[in-house]
C-alpha positions as CSV (number, residue, x, y, z in Angstrom):
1,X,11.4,-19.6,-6.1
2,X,9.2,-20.4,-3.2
3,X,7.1,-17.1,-1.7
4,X,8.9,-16.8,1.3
5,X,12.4,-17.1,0.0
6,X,11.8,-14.4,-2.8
7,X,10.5,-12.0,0.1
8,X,13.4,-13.3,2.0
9,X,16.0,-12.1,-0.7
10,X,13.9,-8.9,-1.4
11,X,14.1,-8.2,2.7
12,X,18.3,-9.3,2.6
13,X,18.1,-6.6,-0.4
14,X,16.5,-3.8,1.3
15,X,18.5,-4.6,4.5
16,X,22.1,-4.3,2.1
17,X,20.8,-1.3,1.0
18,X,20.1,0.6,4.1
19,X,23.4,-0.8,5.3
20,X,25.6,0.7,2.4
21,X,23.7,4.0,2.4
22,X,24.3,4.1,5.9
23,X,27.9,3.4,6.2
24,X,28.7,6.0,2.6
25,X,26.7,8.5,4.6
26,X,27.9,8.1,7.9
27,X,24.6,8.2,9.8
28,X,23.2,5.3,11.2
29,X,20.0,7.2,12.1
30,X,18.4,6.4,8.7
31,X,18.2,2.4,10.2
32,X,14.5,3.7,11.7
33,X,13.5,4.9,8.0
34,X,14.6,2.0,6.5
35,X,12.7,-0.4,9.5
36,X,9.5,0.4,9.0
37,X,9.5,0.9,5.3
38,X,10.9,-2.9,5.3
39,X,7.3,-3.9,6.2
40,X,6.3,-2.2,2.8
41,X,8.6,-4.4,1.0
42,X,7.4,-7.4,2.9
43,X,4.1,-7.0,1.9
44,X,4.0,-5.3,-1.6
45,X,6.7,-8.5,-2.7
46,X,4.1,-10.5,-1.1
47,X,1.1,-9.4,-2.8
48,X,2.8,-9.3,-6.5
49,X,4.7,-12.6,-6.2
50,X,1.6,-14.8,-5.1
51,X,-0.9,-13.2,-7.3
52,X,-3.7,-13.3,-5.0
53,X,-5.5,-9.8,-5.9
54,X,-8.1,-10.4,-3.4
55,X,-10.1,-7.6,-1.7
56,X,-8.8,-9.1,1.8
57,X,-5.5,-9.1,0.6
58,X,-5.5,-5.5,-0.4
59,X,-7.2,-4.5,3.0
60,X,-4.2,-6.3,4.8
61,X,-1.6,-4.4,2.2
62,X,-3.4,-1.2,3.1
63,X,-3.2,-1.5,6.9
64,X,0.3,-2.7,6.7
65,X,1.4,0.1,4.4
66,X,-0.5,2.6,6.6
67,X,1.4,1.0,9.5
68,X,4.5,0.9,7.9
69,X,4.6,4.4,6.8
70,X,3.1,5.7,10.3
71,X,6.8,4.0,11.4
């Protein structure tokens, strides 16, 4: 699979997920957790699937994770 559609299902994933947990648990309040840790899994599939270990690429990782945690 290509890079963006294994993010893609690994985002549809995530986004199931969130959905099931929130309908068993009755609280749709857990969508903002689930938001900003999406950008985690956007960027961590990212980085493992295409293999580039470069420092650049592990500054971006680290400012998105930082970002997508502060969310």
């Amino acid at each position: 699979m290509t890079l963006i559609v294994t993010v893609a299902v690994a985002l549809a994933v995530w986004a199931h997920l969130a959905f099931f947990l929130a309908v068993i648990l009755k609280n749709n309040t857990i969508a903002d957790v689930f938001w900003g840790l999406g950008f985690l899994v956007v960027v961590w599939t990212s980085l493992f699937v295409s293999g580039n270990f470069q420092p650049r690429a592990w500054l971006v990782v680290g400012l998105v994770t930082l970002w997508g945690l502060r969310l």
